[in-house]
N, C-alpha and C positions, 0 to 999 in steps of 0.2 A: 710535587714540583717537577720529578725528572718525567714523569710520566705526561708533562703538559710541558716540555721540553722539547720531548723529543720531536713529536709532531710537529711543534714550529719548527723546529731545524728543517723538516721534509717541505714543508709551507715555502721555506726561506728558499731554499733552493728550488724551489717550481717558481717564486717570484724573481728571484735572479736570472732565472730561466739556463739553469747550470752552470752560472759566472760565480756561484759563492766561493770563496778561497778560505779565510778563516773563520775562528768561534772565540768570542772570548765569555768570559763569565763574571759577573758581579754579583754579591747579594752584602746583608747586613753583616756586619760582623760580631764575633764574640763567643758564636752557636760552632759547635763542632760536631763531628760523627768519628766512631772506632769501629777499625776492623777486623781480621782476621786475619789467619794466612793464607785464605784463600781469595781477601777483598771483599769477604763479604761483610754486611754490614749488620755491627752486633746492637740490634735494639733499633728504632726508631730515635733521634735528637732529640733534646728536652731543647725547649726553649727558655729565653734568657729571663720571661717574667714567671720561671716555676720558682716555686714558694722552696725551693730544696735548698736556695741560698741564703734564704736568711737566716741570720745570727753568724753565718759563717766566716764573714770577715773578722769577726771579734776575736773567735776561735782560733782562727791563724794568726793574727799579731799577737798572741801568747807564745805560739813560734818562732816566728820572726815578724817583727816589730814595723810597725807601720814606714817610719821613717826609713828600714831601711828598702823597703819592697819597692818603696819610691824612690830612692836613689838606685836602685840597680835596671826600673824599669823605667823611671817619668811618665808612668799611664797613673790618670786620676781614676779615685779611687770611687767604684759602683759595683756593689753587690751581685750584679748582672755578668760580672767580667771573669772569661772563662777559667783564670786562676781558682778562683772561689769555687765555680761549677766545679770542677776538676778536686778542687780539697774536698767538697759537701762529697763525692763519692770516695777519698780516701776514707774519711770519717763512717762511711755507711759501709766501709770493708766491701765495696762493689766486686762484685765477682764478673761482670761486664769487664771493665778498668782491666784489672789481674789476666782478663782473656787477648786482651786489643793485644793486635800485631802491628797497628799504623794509628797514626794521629791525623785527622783530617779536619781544618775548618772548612765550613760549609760551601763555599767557592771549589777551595782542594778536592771536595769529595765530588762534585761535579766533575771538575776536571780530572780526575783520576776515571770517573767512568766514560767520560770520555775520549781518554788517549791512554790507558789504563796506566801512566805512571803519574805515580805518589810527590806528591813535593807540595811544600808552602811556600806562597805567593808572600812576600816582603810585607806591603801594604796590610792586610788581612792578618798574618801574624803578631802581629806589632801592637792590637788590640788586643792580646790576649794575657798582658802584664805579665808574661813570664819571655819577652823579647828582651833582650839586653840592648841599646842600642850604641852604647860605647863598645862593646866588644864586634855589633854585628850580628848577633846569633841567639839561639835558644840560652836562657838561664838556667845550667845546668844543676850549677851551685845550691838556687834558688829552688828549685824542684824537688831535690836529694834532700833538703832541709825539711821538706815538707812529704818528704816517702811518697812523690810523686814519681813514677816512672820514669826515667830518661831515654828509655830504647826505641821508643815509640812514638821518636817524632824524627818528620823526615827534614831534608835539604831546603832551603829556605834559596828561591830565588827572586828576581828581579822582577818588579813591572816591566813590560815589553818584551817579557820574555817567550820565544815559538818553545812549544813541548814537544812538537810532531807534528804529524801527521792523523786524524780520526783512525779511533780501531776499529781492524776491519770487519770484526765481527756487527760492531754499532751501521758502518758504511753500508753493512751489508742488509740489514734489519733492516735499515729506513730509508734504503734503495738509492743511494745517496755520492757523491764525489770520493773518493775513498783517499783522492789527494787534500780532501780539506786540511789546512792546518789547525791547528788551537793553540791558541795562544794564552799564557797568564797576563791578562791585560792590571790594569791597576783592580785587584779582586774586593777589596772592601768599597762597599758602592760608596762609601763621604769620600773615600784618595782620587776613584773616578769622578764623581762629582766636580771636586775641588780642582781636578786637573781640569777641566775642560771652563774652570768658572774664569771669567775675562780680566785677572786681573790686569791694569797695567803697570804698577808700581809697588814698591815695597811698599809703600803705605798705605796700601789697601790694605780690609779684612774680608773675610767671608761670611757667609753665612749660608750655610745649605740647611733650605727649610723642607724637613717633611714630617713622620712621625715623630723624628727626631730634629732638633737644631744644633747644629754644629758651630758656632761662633768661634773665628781663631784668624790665626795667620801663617801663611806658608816662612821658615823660617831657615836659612840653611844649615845647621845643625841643633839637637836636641836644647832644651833649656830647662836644667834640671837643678834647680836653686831650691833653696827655705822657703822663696819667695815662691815661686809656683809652686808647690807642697802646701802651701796655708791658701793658696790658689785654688788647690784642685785643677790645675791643668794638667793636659795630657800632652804627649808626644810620639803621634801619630805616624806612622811609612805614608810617604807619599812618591810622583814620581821624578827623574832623572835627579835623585839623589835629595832630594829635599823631605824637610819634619811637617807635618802640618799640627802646631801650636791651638789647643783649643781645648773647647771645653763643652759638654754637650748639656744642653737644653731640653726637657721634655717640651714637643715643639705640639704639632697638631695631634697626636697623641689625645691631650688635652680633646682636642675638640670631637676629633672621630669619636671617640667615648663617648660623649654627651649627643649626640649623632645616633650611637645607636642605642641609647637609652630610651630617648624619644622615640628613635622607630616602636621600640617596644611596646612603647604607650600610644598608638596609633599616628604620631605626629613625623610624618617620614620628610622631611628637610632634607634641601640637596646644600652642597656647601654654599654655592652664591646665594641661595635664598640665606642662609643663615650670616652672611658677609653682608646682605643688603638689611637686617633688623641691626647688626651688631651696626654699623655705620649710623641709622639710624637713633643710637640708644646715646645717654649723653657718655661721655669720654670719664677716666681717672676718678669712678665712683669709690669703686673696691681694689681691692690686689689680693691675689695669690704668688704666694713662693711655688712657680711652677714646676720646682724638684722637692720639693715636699713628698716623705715620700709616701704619707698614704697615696698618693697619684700614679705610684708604679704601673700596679695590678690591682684598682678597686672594683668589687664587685658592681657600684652605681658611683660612676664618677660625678654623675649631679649632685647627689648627696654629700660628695667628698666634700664640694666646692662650694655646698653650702653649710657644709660644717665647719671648714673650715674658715670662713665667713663670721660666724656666729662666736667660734674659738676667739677669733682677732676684736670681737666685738665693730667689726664693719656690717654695713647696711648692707642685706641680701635683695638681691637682682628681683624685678616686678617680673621679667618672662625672658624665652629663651634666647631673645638679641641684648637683653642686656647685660646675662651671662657670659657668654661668649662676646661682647665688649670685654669684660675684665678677665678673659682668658687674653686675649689681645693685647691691651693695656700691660697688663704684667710681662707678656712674653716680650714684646719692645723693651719695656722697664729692665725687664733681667739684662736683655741684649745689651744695654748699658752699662751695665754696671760691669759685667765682661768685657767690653770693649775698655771700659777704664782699667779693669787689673791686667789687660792685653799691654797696653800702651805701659802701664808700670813694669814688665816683664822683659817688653823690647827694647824701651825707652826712647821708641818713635811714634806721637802722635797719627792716630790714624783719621784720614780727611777723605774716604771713602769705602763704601762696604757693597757689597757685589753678592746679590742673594742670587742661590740657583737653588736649583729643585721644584719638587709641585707648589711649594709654600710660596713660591717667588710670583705666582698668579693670582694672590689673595692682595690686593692694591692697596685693602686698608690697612692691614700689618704694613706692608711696606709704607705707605704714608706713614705712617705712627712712628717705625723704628727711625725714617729719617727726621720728624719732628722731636723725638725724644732723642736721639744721639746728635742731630745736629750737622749731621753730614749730608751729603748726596748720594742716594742708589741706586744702583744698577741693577734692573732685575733682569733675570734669563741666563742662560736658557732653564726652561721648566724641567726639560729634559737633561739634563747635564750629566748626570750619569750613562745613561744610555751615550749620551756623545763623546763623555772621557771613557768609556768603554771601546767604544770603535776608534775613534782616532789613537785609544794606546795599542789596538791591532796593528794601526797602521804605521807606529812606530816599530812594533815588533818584526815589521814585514820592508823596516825601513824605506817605508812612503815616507814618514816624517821624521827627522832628524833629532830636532828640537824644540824645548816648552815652550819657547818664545812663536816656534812657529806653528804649534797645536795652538795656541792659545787666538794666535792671529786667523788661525782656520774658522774658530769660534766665534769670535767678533764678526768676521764677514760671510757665517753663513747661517745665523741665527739673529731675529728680532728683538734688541734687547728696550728694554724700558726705564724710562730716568727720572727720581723722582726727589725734589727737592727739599727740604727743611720749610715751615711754613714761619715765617719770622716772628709774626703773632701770636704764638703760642708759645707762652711762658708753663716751662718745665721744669726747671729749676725745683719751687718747689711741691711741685708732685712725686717727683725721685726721691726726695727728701720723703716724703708720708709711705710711698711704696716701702724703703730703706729701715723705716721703724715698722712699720707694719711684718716686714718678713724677717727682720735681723735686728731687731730694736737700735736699729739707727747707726747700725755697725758700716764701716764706709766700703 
């Protein structure tokens, strides 16, 4: 990744034609790197679907106890989440862990070889269940309990925040502005996402669709109840001071899987062709629980999905659009059932949902999720992260002031798309058969 970085940067500034002034950075969150004391970097990152986290949550709430890891953090609870990464190497007595001089998520470690100082971006830390977000800061309490290191994590700052100036050594390698800035713009790509998605009202939800879906609500402080705990909701850093309330969905995940399965088997499908059979396939045949978790990391997710099919005693799909129909159908279906424990959590009805991301270009999901939730959608932008990425430059560089007025940038300078609830189609109950199908009828 940095090595196909950095060249764009040189790209970026021959395309600016030497006007570029900042960098900011986003990726997924969760994923960390450790260093040294010299910066450098000890090991290559594991990623968040390596198998070295399972059973590990179990193991830690013999320590400390589920319910309390949730009140001191409000992050729902996924196997994937760097508290667990971080115990699985307590447990394995890592001698990597024992050597680190600095704690870096993946955005941070960018940005530190970037402008070579060390710090964690608000947003980006805040996924890592060991953020406090009543106190502000790292869970120090929580870490010590769990003979996790505390020396080794830095300053935690703000979205919109300038770090400097590019180092000069970098400036100098890739022949480059040596005034550029860099900025910690919103570093977890769903807080960029989610800033730049158009809401206009508190009663809108989100939904940023991509490998992942993020289903939630921007909220102004944390909501850390019984009731979101039996939830599994999280409570996300977002920007100029706001939680983003949600809960994540394995989103196309699902499909890319089944995507490259088929390549495998010589049938190479591009997404629209597979969006034009699933349109064609009938509707509410089958359902999967899309967080099921043989679906993590299966070796043939087709198999998964038709095991799990045959498990539920549902009728399995005749070919690959009808498949991917009931990958469809469910991911809508879940999106509902989250929007109703959303609306129990805020105790405001939500009467719009505003998808961005790649996922916000696939028009039958969006048709679906507004027929099955009953609202009106907003799709766009596709690119939203890349646009809540540069527009929180542009706060950090104070061109923009305020989210009302990013948000209003968004609206008028990206094509959004509106898609209505079809009145004829009764849902009711099909949510009902999805509801026992995945949770024996549990509401």
């Amino acid at each position: 990744l940095w090595n196909e970085l950095k060249p764009a940067i040189s790209l970026a500034q021959t395309k600016c034609s030497g006007s570029l002034t900042s960098i900011g950075v986003d990726t997924w969150g969760v994923d960390f790197a450790l260093i040294d004391n010299y910066g450098e970097l000890l090991g290559n990152p594991h990623h968040y679907r390596d198998a070295r986290t399972e059973g590990v949550m179990e193991q830690l709430f013999k320590v400390v106890p589920k319910d309390e890891v949730y009140s001191r953090t409000g992050i729902q609870f996924m196997r994937l989440n760097t508290l667990y990464q971080l115990y699985s190497m307590v447990l394995r007595k890592s001698k990597v862990l024992a050597s680190a001089s600095r704690f870096l998520m993946m955005p941070d470690l960018f940005n530190f070889w970037l402008s070579e100082l060390a710090i964690s971006e608000f947003t980006d830390a805040t996924t890592t269940q060991f953020h406090n977000p009543r106190k502000g800061q790292w869970d120090f309490e929580l870490l010590q309990k769990l003979n996790i290191r505390t020396d080794i994590f830095p300053e935690i700052v703000s979205p919109g925040t300038l770090l400097g100036k590019i180092s000069s050594g970098l400036a100098a390698e890739l022949n480059i502005d040596k005034e550029i800035s860099v900025a910690a713009t919103a570093c977890h790509d769903t807080a960029a996402a989610v800033a730049a998605a158009p809401l206009q009202k508190s009663s809108s939800a989100y939904i940023s669709s991509g490998t992942w879906s993020l289903v939630g609500a921007e909220v102004e402080k944390p909501v850390i109840t019984e009731r979101s705990l039996q939830h599994n909701f999280t409570n996300e850093g977002g920007v100029f001071g706001k939680y983003r309330l949600l809960r994540n969905v394995q989103g196309m995940w699902l499909v890319q899987e089944c995507r490259r399965i088929w390549a495998s088997q010589g049938k190479d499908f591009s997404y629209e062709e597979l969006v034009q059979l699933a349109t064609r396939s009938r509707p509410f045949t089958s359902f999967i629980d899309p967080d099921d978790q043989r679906f993590i990391a299966p070796a043939n997710m087709v198999e998964e999905i038709l095991a799990y099919l045959v498990n539920t005693n549902q009728d399995r799909p005749k070919n690959e659009g009808e498949l991917i129909r009931t990958i469809l159908d469910s991911l809508a279906l879940k999106y509902r059932k989250i929007i109703s424990h959303l609306e129990d959590l805020t105790g405001s009805k939500v009467d719009q949902i505003s998808i961005v991301g790649g996922g916000s270009r696939n028009a039958l999901l969006n048709q679906i999720t507004a027929d099955v939730c009953d609202v009106d959608i907003i799709a766009g932008p596709a690119e939203a992260t890349s646009v809540g990425n540069v527009l929180m430059q542009a706060v950090a560089s104070k061109v923009i002031s305020t989210h009302k007025e990013l948000r209003s940038t968004v609206r008028n300078s990206t094509e959004l798309r509106k898609h209505e609830p079809n009145p004829k189609i009764e849902v009711d109950d099909v949510y009902k058969r999805f509801m026992k199908v995945t949770e024996g009828g549990a509401p």
